[in-house]
C-alpha positions in Angstrom: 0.0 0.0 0.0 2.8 2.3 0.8 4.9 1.6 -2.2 1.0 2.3 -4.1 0.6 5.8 -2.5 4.4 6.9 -3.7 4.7 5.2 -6.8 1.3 5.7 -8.5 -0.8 8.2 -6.5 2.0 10.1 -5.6 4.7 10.2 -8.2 3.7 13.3 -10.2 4.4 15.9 -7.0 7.8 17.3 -6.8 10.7 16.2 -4.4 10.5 19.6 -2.3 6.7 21.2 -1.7 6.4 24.5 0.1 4.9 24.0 3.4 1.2 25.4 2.8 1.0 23.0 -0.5 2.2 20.3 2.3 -0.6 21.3 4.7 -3.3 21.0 2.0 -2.0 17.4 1.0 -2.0 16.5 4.8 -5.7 17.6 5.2 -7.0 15.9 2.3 -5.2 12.4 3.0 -6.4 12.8 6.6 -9.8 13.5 5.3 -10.0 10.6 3.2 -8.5 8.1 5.7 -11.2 9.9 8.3 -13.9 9.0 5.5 -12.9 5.1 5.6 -13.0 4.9 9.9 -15.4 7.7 10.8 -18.2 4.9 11.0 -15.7 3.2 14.2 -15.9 6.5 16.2 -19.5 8.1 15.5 -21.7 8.6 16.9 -20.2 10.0 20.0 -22.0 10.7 23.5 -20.2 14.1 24.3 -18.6 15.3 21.2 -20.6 16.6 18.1 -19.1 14.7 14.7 -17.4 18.3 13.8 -15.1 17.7 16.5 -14.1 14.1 15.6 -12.1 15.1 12.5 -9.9 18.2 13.9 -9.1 15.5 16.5 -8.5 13.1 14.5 -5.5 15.0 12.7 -3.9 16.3 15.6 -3.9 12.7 16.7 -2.9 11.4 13.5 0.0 14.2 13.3 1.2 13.6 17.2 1.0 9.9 17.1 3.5 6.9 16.5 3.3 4.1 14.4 3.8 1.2 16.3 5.0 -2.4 15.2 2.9 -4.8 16.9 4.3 -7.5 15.1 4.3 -9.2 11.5 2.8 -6.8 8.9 0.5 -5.3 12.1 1.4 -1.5 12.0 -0.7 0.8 14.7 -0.7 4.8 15.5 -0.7 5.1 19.2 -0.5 8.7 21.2 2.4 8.9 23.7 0.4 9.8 27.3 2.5 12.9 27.3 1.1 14.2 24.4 -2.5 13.4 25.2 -1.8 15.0 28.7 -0.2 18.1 26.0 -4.3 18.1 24.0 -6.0 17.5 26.9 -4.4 20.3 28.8 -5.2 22.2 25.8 -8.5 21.9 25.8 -9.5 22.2 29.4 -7.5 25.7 30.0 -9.6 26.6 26.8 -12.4 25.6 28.7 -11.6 28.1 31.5 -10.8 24.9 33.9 -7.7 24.7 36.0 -5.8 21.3 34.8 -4.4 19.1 37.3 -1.2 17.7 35.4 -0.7 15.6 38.8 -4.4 13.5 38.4 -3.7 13.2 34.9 -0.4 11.3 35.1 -2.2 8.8 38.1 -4.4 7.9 35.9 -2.7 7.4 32.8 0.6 6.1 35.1 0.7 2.4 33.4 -0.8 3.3 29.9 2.2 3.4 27.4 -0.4 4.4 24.4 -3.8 5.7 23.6 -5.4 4.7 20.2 -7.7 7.1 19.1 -11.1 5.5 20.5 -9.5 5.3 23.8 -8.1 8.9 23.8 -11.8 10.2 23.2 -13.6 8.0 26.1 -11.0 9.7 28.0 -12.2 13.3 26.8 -15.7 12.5 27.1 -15.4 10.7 30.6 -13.2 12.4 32.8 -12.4 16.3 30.9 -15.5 17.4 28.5 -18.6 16.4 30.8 -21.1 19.4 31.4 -19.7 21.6 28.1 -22.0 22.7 25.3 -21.0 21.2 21.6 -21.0 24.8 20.3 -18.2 25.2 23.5 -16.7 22.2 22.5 -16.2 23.2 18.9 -15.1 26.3 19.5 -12.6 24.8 21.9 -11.6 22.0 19.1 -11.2 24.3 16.5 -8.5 26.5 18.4 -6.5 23.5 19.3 -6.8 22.2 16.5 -5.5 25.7 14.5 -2.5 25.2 17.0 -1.6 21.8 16.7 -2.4 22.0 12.3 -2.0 25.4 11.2 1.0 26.0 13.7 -1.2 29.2 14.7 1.7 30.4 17.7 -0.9 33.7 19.2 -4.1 35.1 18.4 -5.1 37.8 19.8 -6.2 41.8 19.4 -3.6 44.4 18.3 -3.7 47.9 17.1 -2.6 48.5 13.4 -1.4 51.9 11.7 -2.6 51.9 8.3 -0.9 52.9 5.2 -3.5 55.6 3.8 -4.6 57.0 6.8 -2.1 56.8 9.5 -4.5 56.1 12.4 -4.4 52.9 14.7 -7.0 50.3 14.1 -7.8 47.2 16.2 -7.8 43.8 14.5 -8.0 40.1 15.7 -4.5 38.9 14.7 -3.5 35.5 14.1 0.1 34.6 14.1 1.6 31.8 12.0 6.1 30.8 11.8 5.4 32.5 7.6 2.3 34.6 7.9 0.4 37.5 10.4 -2.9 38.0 9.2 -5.6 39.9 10.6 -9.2 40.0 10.4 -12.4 42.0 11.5 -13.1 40.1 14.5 -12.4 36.9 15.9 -14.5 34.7 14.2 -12.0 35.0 11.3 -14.3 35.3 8.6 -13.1 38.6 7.0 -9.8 38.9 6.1 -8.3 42.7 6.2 -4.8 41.5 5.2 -1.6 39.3 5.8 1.9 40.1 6.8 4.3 37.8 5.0 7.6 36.5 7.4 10.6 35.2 6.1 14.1 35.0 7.9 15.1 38.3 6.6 12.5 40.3 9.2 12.6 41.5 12.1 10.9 42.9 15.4 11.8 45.8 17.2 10.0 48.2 20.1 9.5 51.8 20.5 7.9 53.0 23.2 4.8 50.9 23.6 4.6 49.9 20.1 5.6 46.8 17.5 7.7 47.3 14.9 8.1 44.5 12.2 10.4 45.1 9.2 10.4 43.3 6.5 12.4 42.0 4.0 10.9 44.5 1.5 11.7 46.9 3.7 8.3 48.1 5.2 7.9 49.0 9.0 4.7 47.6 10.2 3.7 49.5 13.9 1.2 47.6 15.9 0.5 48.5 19.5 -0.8 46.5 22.2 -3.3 47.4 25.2 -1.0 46.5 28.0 3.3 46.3 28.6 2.7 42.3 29.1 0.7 41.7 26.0 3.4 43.6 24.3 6.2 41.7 25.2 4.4 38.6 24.8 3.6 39.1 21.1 6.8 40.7 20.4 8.5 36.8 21.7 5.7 35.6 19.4 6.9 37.3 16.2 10.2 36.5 17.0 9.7 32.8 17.3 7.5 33.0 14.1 9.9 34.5 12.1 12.9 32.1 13.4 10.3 29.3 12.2 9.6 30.7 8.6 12.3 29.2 7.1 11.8 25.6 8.3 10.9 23.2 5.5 8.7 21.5 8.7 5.8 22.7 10.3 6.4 24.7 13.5 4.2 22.3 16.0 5.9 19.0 14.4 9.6 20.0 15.3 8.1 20.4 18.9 6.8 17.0 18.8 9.9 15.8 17.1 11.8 17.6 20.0 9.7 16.1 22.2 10.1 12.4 20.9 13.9 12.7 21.4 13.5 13.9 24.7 11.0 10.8 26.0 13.8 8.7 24.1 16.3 10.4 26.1 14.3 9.8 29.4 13.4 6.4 28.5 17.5 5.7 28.0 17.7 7.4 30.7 15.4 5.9 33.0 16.5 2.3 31.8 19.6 3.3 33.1 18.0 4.0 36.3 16.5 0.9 36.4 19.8 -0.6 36.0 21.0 1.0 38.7 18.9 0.6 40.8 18.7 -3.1 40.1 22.5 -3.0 41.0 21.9 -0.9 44.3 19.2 -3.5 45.3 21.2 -6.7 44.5 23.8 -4.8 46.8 21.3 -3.7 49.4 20.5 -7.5 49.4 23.7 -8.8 49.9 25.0 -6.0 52.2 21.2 -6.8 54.1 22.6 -10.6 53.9 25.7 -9.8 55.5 24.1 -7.5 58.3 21.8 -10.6 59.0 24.7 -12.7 59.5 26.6 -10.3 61.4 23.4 -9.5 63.9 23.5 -13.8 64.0 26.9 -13.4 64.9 26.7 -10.3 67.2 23.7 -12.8 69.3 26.3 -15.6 70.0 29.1 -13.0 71.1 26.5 -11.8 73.5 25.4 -15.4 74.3 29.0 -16.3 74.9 30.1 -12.6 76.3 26.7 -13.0 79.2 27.7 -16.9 79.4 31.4 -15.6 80.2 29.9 -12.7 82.4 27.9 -15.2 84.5 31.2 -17.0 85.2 33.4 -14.0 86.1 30.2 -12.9 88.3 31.0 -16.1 90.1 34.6 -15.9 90.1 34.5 -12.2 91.8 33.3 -14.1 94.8 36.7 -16.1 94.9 39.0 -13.1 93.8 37.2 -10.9 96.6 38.1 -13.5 99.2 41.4 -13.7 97.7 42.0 -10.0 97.0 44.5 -9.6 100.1 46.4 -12.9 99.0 46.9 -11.8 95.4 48.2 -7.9 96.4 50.9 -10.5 98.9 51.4 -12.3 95.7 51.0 -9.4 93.6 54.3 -7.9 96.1 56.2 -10.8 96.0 56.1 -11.0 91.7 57.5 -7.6 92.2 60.2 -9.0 94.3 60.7 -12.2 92.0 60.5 -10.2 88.7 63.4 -7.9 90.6 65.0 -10.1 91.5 64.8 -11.5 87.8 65.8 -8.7 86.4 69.0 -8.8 88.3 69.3 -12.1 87.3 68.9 -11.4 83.7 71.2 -8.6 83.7 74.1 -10.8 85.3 73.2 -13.6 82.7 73.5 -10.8 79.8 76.8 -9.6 81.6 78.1 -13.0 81.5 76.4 -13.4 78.1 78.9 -10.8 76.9 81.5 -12.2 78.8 81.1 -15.4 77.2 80.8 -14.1 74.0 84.0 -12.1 74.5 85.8 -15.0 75.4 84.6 -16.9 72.5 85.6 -14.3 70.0 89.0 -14.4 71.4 89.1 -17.9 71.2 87.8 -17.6 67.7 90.8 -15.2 66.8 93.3 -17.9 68.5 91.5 -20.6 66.7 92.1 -18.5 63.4 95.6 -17.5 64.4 96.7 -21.3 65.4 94.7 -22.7 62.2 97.1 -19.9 60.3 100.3 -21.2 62.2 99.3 -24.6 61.4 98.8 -23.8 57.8 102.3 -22.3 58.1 103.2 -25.6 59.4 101.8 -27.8 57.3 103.1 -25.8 54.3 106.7 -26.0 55.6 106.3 -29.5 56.0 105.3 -30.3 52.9 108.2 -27.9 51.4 110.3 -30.1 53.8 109.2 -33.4 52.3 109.9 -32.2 49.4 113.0 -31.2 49.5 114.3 -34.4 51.9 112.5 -36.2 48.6 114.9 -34.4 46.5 117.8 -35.4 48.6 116.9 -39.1 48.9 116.9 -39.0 45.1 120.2 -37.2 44.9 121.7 -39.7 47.5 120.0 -42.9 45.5 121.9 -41.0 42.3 125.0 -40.3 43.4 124.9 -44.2 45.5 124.1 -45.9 42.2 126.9 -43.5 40.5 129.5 -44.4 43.5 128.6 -48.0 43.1 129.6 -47.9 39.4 132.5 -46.8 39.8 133.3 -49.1 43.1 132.4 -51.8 39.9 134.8 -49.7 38.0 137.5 -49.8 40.4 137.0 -53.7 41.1 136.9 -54.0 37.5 140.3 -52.3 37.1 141.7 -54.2 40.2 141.1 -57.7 39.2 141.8 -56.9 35.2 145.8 -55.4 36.9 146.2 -58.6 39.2 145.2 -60.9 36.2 147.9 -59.7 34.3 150.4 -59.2 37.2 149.6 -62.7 37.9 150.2 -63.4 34.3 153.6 -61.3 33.5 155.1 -62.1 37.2 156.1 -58.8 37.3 156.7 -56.6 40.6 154.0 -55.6 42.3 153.2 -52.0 41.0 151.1 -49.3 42.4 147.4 -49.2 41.2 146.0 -46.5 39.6 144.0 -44.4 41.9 141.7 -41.9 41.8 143.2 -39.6 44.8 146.6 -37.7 44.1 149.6 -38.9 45.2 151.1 -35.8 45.8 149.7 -32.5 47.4 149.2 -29.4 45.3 151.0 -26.8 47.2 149.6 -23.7 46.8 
C-alpha cells in the first residue's frame, strides 16, 4: 500500500513542496482516511461529529506508528502528548488542569489509540460543556496543533493611507500575520508575509516588524505584558519561517527525542537501581549474618559474664592474697631482672671469650697452615735429597764396579807377567798441590 501511494498516487508531486502545499496534502489524506473509519468512532455521547475530524489529525499528526508485530502496523498517542491536547483543551475551557491526576491515571498506559483517547475526553475532561463550547474549543487546538497558529489575539494596526491605529483580531503563523475583523475570522483585512530576513523591534509601547521589503509595520498593544508577549511571538515565528517542517511537528519531534532520552535514561535508572538493590541485598545478607553473629558474642560474652560474676566471689576473698602475691612478683621479677642482667653480663663475657678464642683458633689454624706448608716444602726437599743420594749411590757403586773391574783386570795380568808388584791406579793424588 505504501509503495502504491508513492509510486502511482503520488509520483507526479515534486521532491520539495512549500509547506502550505504540504498542509493541504495532509488535510486531504487525513480527510480521506477519516472517510474510511469515521463509521468506528460516531456517533459520540459528548462530542458533536465536527469535533471528531480536527481531533482526528492532531492525533494522527502527534502519534506513532507502532509495530505490533508481522505486517500489524498501529498509530498510538504517547500519554504525554494526550496529557499536552488534553491540557489544551481544558485551559480553553476556563478549567484549572491538574497535570498531577492526569499522570495517576494514565501512570501504566504506554499508548492511547484514538477510540481510547476520546472516552477519555468524554469521561473524565468534556462532561457538562455545550457542543458549540466544545467546537469552538476544538477548532482552536486544533488551528494550533495544524495550522502551527503560535498567538491570536487583538492588536492595534497603523494603516498605510490614513495613518491612524486600528484594532484587529490577529492570528500569528512561523510565515504569515494575518488579521481579520473580529475573531471569528471570517473577513480577512490583510496578511503580513515572514521570512528570515525580518525582524521585530520596540518603540515605546509599540511593535515594529520590518520586513524584507523593507516596510515598517507599527502595531500597539493594550498593555506592557501583551506587548512583550507578542513581540516573543513574532520573533519565534519569524525564526520558524524558514523551516521546511511545520512549526508544531519539530516540537513534537523535539519532544520524541526527549522521552527517548528519558526512557534511556530511566533504563539506566532501572539498571542501577537493580544494581543498588542486588547490593542492598547482599549487604542486608551480610548485616543478617553479622546481627547472627553479634547474638552468639552476647550469648558467649553474658555466658562468660555469669562465670566471672561467680569468680568475683573467689577473687574478693582472695583480693589480700593476690596484692601478697601481687608484692612478692615484684620482688621475684626484681629479683629476675638482676638475674637477667648478670646472665646478659656473662652473656657478653662469654661471647667475648669466645671471639678471642675464635681469633686464637684462626691464628693457630694460620700457624698450622704455616706448618703444614713448611712440612710439605720439607718433604719435598728431603724427597729431592733421597733422590740425589739414590743417584749419586748408584753413580759411587759404578765406579766401586769400576774400580774392582780395574783391580782384578791389573792382578790378572800381574799374575800373568810375574812382574813386581806395582802401584794401582788411583783416583786420589799422590802428591799434594802446594799452593
Amino acid at each position: 500500500f505504501k509503495y502504491y501511494l508513492l509510486k502511482e498516487v503520488f509520483s507526479s508531486l515534486a521532491d520539495t513542496l512549500p509547506l502550505p502545499a504540504l498542509r493541504d496534502y495532509e488535510a486531504r489524506i487525513e480527510e480521506v482516511c477519516w472517510l474510511v473509519c469515521k463509521r468506528i468512532y460516531t456517533p459520540r455521547d459528548l462530542l458533536p461529529e465536527q469535533c471528531l475530524l480536527p481531533l482526528f489529525r492532531v492525533f494522527c499528526m502527534l502519534g506513532q506508528l507502532t509495530h505490533l508485530g508481522g505486517d500489524i502496523y498501529q498509530v498510538l498517542l504517547e500519554s504525554s502528548e494526550a496529557g499536552l491536547i488534553t491540557s489544551q483543551l481544558v485551559t480553553s475551557l476556563g478549567k484549572q488542569w491538574d497535570n498531577d491526576a492526569y499522570n495517576g491515571l494514565t501512570h501504566n498506559t504506554a499508548g492511547f489509540k484514538f477510540g481510547t483517547f476520546l472516552a477519555l475526553l468524554e469521561s473524565k475532561y468534556l462532561v457538562g460543556s455545550e457542543p458549540p463550547v466544545l467546537q469552538e474549543v476544538v477548532t482552536g487546538s486544533a488551528d494550533t496543533f495544524l495550522n502551527d497558529v503560535i498567538k491570536k489575539g487583538n492588536l492595534m494596526k497603523r494603516g498605510y493611507l490614513l495613518p491612524t491605529m486600528r484594532e484587529y483580531w490577529f492570528v500569528l503563523q512561523p510565515t504569515q500575520l494575518a488579521y481579520y475583523k473580529s475573531m471569528d475570522e471570517r473577513e480577512l483585512c490583510g496578511v503580513i508575509n515572514l521570512d528570515p530576513n525580518c525582524w521585530v523591534d520596540t518603540k515605546m509601547n509599540k511593535i515594529l516588524i520590518h520586513t524584507s521589503d523593507n516596510r515598517c509595520i507599527e502595531l500597539a498593544s493594550h498593555d506592557h505584558r501583551s506587548r512583550l508577549q507578542w513581540t516573543s511571538a513574532v520573533q519565534l515565528a519569524i525564526c520558524q519561517s524558514g523551516s521546511s517542517q511545520g512549526y508544531q511537528r519539530c516540537l513534537a519531534a523535539k519532544r520524541q527525542k526527549q522521552r527517548k532520552l528519558d526512557e534511556a535514561e530511566d533504563r539506566r535508572r532501572s539498571s542501577l537501581i537493580h544494581d543498588m538493590g542486588v547490593q542492598l541485598q547482599a549487604e542486608k545478607m551480610a548485616r543478617v549474618a553479622a546481627e547472627l553473629q553479634a547474638k552468639e558474642l552476647k550469648v558467649a560474652q553474658e555466658k562468660q559474664l555469669s562465670e566471672l560474676e561467680a569468680l568475683l566471689q573467689v577473687e574478693t576473698q582472695a583480693k589480700r592474697d593476690e596484692e601478697i602475691v601481687r608484692n612478692l612478683q615484684a620482688r621475684v621479677l626484681r629479683e629476675e631482672w638482676e638475674k637477667r642482667e648478670e646472665l646478659e653480663q656473662l652473656q657478653e663475657e662469654q661471647r667475648m671469650l669466645l671471639e678471642q678464642e675464635r681469633a686464637k683458633r684462626r691464628e693457630f689454624e694460620i700457624k698450622q697452615k704455616e706448618k703444614e706448608d713448611q712440612l710439605i716444602a720439607a718433604e719435598t726437599r728431603l724427597k729431592e735429597l733421597e733422590e740425589e743420594r739414590e743417584r749419586l749411590d748408584k753413580e759411587l757403586q759404578k765406579a766401586r764396579d769400576k774400580i774392582f773391574f780395574v783391580e782384578h783386570t791389573v792382578s790378572r795380568d800381574i799374575n800373568k807377567s810375574g812382574t813386581k808388584v806395582r802401584r794401582t791406579m788411583s783416583f786420589m793424588p799422590s802428591t799434594k798441590d802446594r799452593p
